[in-house]
C-alpha positions in Angstrom: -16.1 0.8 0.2 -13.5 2.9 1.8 -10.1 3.9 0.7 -7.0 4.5 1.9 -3.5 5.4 1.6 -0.5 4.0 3.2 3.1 4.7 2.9 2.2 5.6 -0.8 0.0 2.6 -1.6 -3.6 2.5 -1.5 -5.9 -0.1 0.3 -9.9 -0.8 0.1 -12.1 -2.5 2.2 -14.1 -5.5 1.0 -17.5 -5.3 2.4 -18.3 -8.3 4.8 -21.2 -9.7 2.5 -18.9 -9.6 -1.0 -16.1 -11.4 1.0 -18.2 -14.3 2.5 -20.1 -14.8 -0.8 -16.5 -15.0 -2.7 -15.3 -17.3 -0.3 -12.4 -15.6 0.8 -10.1 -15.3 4.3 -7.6 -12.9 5.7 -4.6 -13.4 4.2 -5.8 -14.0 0.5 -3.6 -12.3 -2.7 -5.8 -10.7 -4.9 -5.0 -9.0 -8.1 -6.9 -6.3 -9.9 -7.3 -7.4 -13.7 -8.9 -4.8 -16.6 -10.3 -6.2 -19.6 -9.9 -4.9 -23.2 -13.3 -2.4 -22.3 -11.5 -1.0 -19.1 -13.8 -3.3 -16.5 -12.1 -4.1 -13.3 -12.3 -7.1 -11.9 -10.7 -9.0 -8.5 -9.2 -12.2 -8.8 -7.7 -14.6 -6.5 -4.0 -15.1 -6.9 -3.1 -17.0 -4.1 -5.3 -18.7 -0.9 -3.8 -17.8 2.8 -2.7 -21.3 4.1 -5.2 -22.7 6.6 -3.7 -22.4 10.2 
């Protein structure tokens, strides 16, 4: 995993695998979440509409 800043934000790269496992596409919102014990986690927010 890579990061990278950008006009003062920061952006990672998904590896490939983790990506097509999850089910995601280009264009979905996802959302860091920590729990109570400080795990991170990545959750879907919204789906990129189909084209």
């Amino acid at each position: 995993m890579r990061i990278v800043s950008n006009n003062g934000q920061y952006k990672i790269t998904l590896p490939k695998d983790l990506v097509v496992d999850k089910g995601w596409k280009a264009g979905d919102e996802l959302r860091f979440i920590e729990d109570m014990e400080g795990r991170i986690f990545l959750k879907i927010m919204k789906k990129a509409k189909s084209r």
